[in-house]
C-alpha positions as CSV (number, residue, x, y, z in Angstrom):
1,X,12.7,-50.4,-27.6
2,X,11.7,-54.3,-27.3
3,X,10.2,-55.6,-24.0
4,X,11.6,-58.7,-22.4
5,X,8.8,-60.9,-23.6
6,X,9.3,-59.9,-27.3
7,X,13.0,-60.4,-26.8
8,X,11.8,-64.0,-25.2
9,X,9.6,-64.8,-28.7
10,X,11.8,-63.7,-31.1
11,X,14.3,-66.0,-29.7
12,X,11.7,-68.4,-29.9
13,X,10.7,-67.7,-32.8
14,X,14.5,-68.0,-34.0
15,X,15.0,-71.7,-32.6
16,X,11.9,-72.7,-34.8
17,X,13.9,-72.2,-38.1
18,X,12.7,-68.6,-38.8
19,X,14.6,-66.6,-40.7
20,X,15.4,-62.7,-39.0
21,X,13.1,-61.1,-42.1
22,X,9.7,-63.1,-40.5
23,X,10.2,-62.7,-37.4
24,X,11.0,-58.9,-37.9
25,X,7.5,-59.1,-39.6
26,X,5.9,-61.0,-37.0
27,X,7.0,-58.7,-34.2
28,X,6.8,-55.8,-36.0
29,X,10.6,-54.7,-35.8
30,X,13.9,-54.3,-38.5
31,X,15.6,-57.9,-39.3
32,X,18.9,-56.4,-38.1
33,X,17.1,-55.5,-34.6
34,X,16.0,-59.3,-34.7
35,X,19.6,-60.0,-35.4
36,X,21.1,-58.4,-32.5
37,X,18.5,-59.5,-29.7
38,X,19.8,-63.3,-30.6
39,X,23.6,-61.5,-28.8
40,X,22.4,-60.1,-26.1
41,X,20.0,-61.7,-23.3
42,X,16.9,-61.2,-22.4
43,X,16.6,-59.2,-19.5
44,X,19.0,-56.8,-21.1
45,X,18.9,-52.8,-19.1
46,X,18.4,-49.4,-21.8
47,X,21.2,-47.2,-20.6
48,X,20.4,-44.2,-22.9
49,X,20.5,-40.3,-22.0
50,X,17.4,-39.0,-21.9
51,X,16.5,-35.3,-23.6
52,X,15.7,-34.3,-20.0
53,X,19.2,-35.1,-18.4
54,X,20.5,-33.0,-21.1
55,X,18.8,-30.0,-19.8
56,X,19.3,-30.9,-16.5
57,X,23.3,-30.9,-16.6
58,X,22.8,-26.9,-17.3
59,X,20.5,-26.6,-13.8
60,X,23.1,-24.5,-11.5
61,X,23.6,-22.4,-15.1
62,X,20.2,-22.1,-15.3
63,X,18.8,-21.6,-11.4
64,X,21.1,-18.4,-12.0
65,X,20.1,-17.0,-14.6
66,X,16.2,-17.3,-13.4
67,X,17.5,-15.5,-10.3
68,X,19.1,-12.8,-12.7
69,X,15.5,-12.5,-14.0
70,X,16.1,-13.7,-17.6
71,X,13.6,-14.6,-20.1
72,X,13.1,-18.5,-20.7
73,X,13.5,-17.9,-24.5
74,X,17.3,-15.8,-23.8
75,X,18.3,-18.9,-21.9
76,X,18.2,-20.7,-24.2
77,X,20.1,-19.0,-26.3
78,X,22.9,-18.9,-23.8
79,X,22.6,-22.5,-23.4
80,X,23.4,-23.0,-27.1
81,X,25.9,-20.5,-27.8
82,X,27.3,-19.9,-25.0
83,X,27.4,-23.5,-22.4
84,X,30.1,-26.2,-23.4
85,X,28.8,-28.5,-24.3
86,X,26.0,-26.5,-25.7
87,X,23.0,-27.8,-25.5
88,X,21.4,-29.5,-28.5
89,X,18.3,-30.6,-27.6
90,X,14.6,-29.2,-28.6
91,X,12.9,-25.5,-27.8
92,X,10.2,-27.5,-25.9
93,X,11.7,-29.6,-23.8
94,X,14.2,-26.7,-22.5
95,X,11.7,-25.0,-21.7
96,X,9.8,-27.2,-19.6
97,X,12.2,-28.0,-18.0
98,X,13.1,-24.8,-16.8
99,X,9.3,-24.3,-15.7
100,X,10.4,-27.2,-13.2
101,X,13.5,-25.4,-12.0
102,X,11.2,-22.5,-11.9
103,X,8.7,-24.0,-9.3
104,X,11.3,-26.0,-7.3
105,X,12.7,-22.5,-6.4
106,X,10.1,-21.1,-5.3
107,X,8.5,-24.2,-3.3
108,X,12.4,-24.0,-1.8
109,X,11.8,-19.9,-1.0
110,X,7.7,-21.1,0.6
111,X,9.5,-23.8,2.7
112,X,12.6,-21.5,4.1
113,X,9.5,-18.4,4.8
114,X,9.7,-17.1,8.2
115,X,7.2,-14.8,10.3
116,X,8.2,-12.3,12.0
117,X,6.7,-9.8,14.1
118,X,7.8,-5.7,14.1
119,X,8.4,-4.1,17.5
120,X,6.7,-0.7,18.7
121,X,7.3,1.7,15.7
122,X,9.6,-0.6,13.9
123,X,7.9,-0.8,10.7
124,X,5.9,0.6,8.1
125,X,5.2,-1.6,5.0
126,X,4.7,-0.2,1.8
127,X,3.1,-1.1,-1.5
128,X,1.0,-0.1,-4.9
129,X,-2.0,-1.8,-6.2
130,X,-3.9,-1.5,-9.5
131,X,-7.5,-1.1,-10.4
132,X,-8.6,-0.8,-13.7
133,X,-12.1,-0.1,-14.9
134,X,-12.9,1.5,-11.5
135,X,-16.7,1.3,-10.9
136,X,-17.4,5.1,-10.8
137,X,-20.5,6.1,-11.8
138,X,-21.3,9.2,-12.8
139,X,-17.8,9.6,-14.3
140,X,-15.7,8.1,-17.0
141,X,-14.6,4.2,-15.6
142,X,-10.3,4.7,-15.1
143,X,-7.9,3.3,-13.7
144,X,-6.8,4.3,-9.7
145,X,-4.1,3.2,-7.9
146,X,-3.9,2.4,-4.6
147,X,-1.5,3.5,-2.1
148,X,-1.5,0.8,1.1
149,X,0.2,1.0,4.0
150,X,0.6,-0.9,7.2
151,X,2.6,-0.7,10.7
152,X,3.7,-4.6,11.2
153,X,3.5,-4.2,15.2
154,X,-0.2,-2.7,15.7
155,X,-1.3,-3.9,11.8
156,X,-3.1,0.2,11.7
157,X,-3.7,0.2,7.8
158,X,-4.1,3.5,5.8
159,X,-4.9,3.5,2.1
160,X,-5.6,6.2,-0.6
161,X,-6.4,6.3,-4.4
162,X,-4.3,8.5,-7.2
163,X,-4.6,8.8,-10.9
164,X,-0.8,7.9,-11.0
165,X,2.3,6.5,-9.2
166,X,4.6,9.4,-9.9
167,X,7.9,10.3,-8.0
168,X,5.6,13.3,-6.1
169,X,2.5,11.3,-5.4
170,X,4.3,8.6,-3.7
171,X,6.0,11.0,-1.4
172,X,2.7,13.1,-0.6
173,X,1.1,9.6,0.1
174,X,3.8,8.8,2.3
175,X,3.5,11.6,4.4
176,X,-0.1,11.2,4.8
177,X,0.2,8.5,5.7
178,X,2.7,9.5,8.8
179,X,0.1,12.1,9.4
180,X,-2.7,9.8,9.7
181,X,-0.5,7.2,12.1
182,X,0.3,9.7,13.9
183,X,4.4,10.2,13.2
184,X,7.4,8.5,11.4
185,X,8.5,4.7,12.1
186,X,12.2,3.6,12.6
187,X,11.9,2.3,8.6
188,X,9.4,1.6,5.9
189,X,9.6,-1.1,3.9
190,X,9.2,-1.7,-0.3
191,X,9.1,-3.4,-3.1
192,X,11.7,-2.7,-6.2
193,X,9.6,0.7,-7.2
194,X,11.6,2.8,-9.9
195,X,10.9,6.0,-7.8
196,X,12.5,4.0,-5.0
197,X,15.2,2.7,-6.6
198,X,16.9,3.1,-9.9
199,X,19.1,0.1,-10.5
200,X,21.1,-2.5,-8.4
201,X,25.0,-2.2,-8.6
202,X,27.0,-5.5,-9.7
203,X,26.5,-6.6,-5.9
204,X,22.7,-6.8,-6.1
205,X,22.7,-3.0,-3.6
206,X,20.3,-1.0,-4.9
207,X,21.2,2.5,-6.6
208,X,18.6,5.1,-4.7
209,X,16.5,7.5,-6.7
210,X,18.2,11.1,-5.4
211,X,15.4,12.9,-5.0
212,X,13.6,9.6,-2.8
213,X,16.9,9.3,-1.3
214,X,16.8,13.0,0.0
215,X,13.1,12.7,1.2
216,X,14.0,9.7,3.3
217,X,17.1,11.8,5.0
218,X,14.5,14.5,5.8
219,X,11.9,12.4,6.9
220,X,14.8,10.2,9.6
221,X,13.8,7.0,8.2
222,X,15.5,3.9,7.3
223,X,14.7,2.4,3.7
224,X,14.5,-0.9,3.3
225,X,14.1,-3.0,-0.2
226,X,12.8,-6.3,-0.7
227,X,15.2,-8.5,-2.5
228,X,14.1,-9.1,-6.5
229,X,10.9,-12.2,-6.5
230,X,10.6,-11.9,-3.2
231,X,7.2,-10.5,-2.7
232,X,6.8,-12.3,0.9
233,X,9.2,-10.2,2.1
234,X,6.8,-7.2,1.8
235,X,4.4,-8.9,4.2
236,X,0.8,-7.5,6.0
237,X,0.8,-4.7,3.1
238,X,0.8,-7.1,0.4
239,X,-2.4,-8.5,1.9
240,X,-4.0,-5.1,2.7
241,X,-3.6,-4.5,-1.1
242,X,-6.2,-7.8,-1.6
243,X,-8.3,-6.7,1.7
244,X,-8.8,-2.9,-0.2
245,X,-9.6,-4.4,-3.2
246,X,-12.3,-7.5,-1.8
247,X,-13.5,-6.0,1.5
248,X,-13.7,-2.1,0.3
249,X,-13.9,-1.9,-3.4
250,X,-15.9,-5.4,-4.3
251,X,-19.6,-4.9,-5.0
252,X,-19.5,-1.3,-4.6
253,X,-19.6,1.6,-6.6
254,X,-18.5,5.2,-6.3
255,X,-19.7,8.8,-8.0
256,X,-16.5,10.2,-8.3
257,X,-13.4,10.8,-6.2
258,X,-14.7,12.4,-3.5
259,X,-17.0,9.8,-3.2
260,X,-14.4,7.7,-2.9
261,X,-12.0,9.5,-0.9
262,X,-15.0,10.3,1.6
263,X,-16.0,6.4,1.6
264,X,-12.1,5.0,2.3
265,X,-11.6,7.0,5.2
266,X,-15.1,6.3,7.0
267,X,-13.5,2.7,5.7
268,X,-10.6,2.5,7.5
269,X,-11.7,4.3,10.6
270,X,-14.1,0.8,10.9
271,X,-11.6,-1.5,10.1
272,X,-8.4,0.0,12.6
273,X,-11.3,-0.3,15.7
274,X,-12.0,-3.8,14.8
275,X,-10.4,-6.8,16.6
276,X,-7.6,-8.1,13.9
277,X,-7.0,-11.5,13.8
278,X,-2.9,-11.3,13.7
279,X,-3.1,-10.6,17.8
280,X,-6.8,-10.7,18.3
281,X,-7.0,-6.5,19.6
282,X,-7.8,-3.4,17.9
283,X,-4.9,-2.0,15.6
284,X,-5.9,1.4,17.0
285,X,-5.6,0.6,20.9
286,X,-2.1,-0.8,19.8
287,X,-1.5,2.5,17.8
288,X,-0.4,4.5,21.4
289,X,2.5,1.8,21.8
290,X,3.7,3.0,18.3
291,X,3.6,6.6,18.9
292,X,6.0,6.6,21.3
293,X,8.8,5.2,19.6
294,X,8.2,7.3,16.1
295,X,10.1,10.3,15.3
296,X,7.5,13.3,15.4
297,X,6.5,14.8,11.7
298,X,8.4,18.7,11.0
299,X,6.1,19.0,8.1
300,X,3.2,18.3,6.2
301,X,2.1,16.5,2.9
302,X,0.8,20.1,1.4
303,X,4.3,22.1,2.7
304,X,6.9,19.5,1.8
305,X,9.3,20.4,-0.8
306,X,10.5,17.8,-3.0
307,X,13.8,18.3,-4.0
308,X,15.7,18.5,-7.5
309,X,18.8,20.2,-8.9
310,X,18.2,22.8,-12.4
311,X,21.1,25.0,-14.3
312,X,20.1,28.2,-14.4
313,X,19.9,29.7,-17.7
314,X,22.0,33.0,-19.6
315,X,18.3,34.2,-19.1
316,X,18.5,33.5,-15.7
317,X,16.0,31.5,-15.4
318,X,15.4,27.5,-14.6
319,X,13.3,25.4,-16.7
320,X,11.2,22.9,-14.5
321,X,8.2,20.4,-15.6
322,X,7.8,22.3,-18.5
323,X,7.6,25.8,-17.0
324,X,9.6,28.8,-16.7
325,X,11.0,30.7,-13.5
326,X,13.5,33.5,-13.2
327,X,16.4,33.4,-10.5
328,X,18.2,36.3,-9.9
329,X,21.5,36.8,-12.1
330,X,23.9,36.2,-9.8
331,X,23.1,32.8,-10.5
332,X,23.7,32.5,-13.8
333,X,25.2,29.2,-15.3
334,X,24.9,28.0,-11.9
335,X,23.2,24.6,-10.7
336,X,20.5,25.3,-7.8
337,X,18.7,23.5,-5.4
338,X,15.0,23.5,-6.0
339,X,12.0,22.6,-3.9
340,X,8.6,22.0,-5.2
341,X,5.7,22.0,-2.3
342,X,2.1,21.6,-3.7
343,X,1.9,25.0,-4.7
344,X,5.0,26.8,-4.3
345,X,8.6,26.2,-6.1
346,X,11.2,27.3,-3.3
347,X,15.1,28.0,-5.1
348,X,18.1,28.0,-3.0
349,X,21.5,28.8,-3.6
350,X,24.4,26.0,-4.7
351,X,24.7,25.1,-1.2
352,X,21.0,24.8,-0.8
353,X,21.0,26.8,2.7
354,X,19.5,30.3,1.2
355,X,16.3,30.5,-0.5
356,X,17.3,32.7,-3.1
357,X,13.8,33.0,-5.0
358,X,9.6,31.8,-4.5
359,X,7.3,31.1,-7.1
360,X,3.8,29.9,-7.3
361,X,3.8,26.9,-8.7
362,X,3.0,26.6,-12.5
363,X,1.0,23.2,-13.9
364,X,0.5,23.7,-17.0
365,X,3.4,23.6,-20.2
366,X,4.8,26.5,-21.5
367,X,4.0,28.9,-18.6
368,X,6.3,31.5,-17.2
369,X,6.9,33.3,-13.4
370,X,8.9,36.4,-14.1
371,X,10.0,38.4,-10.9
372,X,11.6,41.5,-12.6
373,X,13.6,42.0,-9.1
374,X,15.4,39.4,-9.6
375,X,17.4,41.8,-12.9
376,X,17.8,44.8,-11.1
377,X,21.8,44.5,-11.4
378,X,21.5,44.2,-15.6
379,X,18.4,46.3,-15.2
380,X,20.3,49.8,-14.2
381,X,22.1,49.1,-17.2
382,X,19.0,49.1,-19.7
383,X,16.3,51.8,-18.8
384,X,14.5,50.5,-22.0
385,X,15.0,47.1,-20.8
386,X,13.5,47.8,-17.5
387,X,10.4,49.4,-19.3
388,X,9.9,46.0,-21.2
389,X,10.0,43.7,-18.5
390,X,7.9,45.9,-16.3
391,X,5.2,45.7,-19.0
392,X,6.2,42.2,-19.5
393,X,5.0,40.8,-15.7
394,X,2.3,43.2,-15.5
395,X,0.6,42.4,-18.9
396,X,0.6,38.6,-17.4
397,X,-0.8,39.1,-14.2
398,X,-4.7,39.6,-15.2
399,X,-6.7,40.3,-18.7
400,X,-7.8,43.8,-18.1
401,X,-4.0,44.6,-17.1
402,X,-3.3,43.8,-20.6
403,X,-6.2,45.7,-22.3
404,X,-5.6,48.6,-20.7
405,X,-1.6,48.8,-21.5
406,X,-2.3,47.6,-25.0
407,X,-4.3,50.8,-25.3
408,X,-1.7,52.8,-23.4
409,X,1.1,51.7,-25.9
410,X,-0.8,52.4,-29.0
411,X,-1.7,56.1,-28.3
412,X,1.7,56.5,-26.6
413,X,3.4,54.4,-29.3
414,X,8.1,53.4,-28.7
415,X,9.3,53.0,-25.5
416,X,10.2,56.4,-25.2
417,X,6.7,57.2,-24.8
418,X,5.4,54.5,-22.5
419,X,8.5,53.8,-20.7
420,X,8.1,55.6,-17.7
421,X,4.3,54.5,-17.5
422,X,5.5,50.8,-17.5
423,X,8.0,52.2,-14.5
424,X,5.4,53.8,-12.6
425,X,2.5,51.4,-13.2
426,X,5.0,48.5,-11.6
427,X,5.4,50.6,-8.7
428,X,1.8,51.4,-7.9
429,X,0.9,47.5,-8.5
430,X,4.4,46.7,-5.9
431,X,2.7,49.4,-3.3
432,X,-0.9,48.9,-3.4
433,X,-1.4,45.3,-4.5
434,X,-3.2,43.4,-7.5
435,X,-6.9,44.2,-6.0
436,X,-7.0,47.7,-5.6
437,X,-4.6,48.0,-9.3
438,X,-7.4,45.9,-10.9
439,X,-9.8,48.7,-9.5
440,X,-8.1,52.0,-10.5
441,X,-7.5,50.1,-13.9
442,X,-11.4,48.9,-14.4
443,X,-12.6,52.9,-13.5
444,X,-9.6,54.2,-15.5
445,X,-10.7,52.1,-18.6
446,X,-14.4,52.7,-18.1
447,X,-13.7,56.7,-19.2
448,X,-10.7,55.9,-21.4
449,X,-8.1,57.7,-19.8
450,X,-5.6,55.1,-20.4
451,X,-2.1,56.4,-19.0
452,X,-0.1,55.9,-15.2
453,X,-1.4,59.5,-14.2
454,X,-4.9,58.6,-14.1
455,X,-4.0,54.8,-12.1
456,X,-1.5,57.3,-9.7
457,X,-4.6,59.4,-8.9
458,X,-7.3,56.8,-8.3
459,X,-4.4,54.9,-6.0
460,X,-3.4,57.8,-3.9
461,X,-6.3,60.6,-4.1
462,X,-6.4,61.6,-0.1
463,X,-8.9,59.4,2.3
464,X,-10.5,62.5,3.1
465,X,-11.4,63.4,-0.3
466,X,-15.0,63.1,-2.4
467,X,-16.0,59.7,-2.3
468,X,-16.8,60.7,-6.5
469,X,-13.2,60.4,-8.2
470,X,-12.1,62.8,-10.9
471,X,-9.7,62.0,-12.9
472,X,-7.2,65.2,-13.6
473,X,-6.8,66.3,-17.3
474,X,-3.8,68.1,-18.6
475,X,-5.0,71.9,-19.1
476,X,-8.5,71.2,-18.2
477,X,-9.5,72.2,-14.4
478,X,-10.7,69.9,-12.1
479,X,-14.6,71.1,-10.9
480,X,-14.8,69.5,-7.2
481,X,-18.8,70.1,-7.3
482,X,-19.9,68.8,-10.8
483,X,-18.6,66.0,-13.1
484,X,-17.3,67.2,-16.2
485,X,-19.1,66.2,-19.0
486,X,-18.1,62.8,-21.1
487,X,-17.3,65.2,-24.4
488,X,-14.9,67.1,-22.5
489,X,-13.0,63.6,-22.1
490,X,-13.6,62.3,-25.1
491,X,-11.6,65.0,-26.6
492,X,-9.2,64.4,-24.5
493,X,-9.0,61.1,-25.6
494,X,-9.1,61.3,-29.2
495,X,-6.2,64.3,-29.0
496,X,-3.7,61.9,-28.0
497,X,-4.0,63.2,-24.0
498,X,-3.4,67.1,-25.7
């Protein structure tokens, strides 16, 4: 593109005699340009469409589909294929120009931010934060997560570290935190967490994880999301999440995670009692205000039962985190309502209002809870069945339990023979407990009389009998003074109990 005073020379230049071939030489342009600058005038105006207005036609299309969260490189796509005209300009430009878009948006969302305070018990603000390479010290360096949370009114913080962000965790953090604030707050406020939400519908409304969805009715708390790139919206907590990680975690390091735990609570205890500059008084003498607006806490985090739906089995049992548990067969083919606290797994019926079966809580894969009660309908039915399940949950309740009926079974070999020591052996372990059956069975295995007799009389011999326990031979007669000598058993033994 020539500049007025080229224009000027070449016209000059033109007068003088020149032909269009020297003076394209001379000014360093085509003859035919030289040509056509002697039509037009000097002070002629470019009107030419730049590369940029050709993105910026597209910019509703495109402020969209940044909103919708697609990738720059997609866009682009869709502005090619799919936009009329399409657009047919280069990679790089397109996408610098939707970096401008980009940042005009969000200086537009900075200038249209507005403050707002929470009243007594209004709000709780929730959040995650990530630490990698945590400076531990006398343990492997991992990463932690931290769990913040703030009330907006009084600006009481309460943080905690986890190994994970799970569903379970964030539920148990919750309610610690309630516990540590002292109750539950009209609604807590999040950010667009999976185990929050699972989706947004074609309005934008989110689509509630079930099981978060079902702790938020039993907690009486209103759940509020914060809309997709709007991270201001999540307020105070997003800040606590920087003050955890400068004030507490920067330049210090931690033995393990006791050391930690032990350290963030001594933590926050100084921080809540120190004047905050939001409102220039201690969170904590604000903290009474709250209290008497919240809703007061039915539970705690160790007790509360997270809840979930399973199909029970033709075994009759559910399958859950990789475990095993039996339900009674009524159920069968049934779906039930399942509760999992910290260390128990609570099953209720269809309608989840009767607790229909309670397990301890299995944590490792593969593992099963057997409660042979729970058969007793198909049970009277199958004697030999009954045998074999009885044997079944007694052989997996301790080691020496499963010596000493591995022994039993091989000298009284088919269920015909050790059938009815499987039946009695349940029912002295039902009557007398899992200490005192460990005891008969260690004394029992200790002379090798391996059989539901011998467990009957160490379990029952009167209270007023010899403190020195004899076990009763077929044949042979108990001596009440003296001890009858170890060949006398051993024969016994080695005869098959003859």
């Amino acid at each position: 593109m020539l500049k007025e005073m080229e224009r000027t020379v070449i016209k000059y230049l033109r007068k003088k005699g020149k032909k269009y071939k020297e003076i394209g030489e001379e000014i360093g342009c085509h003859r035919e340009t030289a040509s056509k600058v002697m039509k037009e005038p000097v002070d002629k105006k470019y009107k030419r469409i730049s590369v940029e207005n050709q993105v910026t036609r597209y910019h509703k299309e495109i402020e969209e589909w940044i909103e919708s969260g697609i990738k720059v490189n997609r866009m682009l796509e869709k502005a090619q294929e799919e936009l009329n005209p399409p657009y047919a300009g280069c990679r790089s430009v397109f996408y610098e120009q939707v970096s401008k878009i980009r940042k005009e948006l969000k200086e537009k969302a900075a200038e249209t931010f507005i403050r707002f305070e929470g009243l007594p018990g209004e709000y709780l603000q929730i959040d995650w934060g990530e630490v990698r390479n945590f400076p531990f010290t006398q343990k492997e360096r991992q990463t932690r997560y931290i769990f913040a949370a703030r009330l907006k009114y009084s600006r009481v913080m309460y943080a905690e570290f986890q190994n994970n962000m799970h569903l379970e965790t964030l539920v148990r953090c919750i309610i610690r935190a309630f516990e540590y604030i002292g109750g539950i707050p009209w609604a807590c406020v999040f950010d667009n967490m999976k185990t929050v939400i699972v989706s947004r519908d074609a309005e934008g409304k989110p689509i509630w994880n079930e099981a978060f969805r079902k702790f938020s009715v039993d907690m009486d708390f209103y759940r509020h999301i914060c809309d997709p790139y709007c991270a201001n919206q999540k307020g105070t907590v997003e800040n606590l999440v920087k003050i955890v990680k400068g004030n507490f975690i920067g330049g210090r390091e931690f033995v393990d995670d006791a050391d930690l735990e032990r350290r963030c609570k001594e933590w926050l205890e100084k921080i809540n009692n120190t004047v905050c500059q939001a409102h220039n008084r201690i969170p904590f003498e604000l903290l009474g205000e709250e209290q008497k607006k919240f809703t007061s806490l039915q539970t705690s985090s160790k007790d509360y039962g997270i809840m979930t739906v399973c199909k029970v089995n033709q075994e009759s049992r559910i399958h859950l985190e990789c475990n095993i548990y039996s339900v009674p067969t009524d159920y069968v083919n049934q779906t039930v309502i399942v509760r999992m606290t910290e260390d128990r797994i609570l099953i209720y019926d269809p309608k989840g209002i009767n607790c229909v079966a309670e397990h301890r809580r299995l944590f490792g894969k593969g593992e099963k809870v057997i409660v042979p009660e729970h058969y007793e309908e198909v049970l009277k039915r199958k004697p030999k069945g009954r045998a074999m399940l009885y044997r079944d949950h007694l052989i997996s309740q301790d080691e020496q339990i499963y010596n000493f009926i591995s022994n039993l079974c091989r000298r009284r070999r088919g269920v015909e023979a050790f059938g009815p020591d499987m039946v009695k052996m349940y029912e002295l372990y039902k009557r007398h407990g899992k200490e005192e059956f460990l005891a008969a069975i260690a004394l029992s295995s200790e002379w090798e009389c391996y059989g539901s007799e011998y467990l009957e009389y160490l379990l029952e011999i009167p209270a007023q009998g010899s403190r020195q326990k004899l076990l009763p031979l077929r044949g042979i007669p108990v001596q009440k003074e003296v001890d009858r000598p170890m060949e006398v058993y051993m024969n016994y033994v080695e005869g098959g109990g003859r």
